[in-house]
N, C-alpha and C positions, 0 to 999 in steps of 0.2 A: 202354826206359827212359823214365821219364817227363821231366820240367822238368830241367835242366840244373842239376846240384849238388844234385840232392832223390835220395838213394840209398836212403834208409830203407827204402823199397819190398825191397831187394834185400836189407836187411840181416839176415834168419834163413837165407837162404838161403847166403849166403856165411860167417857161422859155421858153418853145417853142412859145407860145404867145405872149410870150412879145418881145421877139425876132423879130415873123414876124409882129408884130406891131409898131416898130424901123425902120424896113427896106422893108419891102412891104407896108404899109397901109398907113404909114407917108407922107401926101401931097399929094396922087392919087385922083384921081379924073377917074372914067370910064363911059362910057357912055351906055352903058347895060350890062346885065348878062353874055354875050355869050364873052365878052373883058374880064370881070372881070374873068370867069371860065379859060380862055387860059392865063391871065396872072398869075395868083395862080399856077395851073397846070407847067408852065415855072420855077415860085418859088421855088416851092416842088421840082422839079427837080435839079437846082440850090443845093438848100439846101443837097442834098442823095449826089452829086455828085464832086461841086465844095467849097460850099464855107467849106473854112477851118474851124476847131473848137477846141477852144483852149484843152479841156477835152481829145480831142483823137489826142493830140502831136501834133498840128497845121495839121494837115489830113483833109481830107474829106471825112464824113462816108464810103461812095465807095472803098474809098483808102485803110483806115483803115482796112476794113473787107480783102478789095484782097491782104495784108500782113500779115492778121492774117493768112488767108490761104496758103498763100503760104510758111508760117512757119512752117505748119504742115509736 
């Protein structure tokens, strides 16, 4: 962490955390590591692909970028 009271640095990182800890980790319960890796892994997927986000015009990062591009 850098200078004392200067968080910014940290701050996309901890909405993304806080994020999958609202909506993946809230209430699960898994029974080994090998359930828990495939459903994270499904997550993250989820997350790049589908679910919308308010910051990039209700898109989904996937979406957002294949419009950037095809802007060009």
């Amino acid at each position: 962490m850098s200078r004392k009271g200067n968080c910014l640095d940290n701050a996309a990182t901890e909405q993304t955390f806080g994020h999958m800890k609202d909506e993946f980790f809230k209430g699960q319960h898994w029974n080994g590591f090998d359930a828990f890796k495939s459903d994270l892994t499904a997550y993250i997927a989820h997350w790049n692909t589908k679910r919308p986000q308010e910051r990039l015009d209700g898109y989904a990062p996937s979406e957002f970028r294949q419009r950037y591009v095809e802007a060009e």
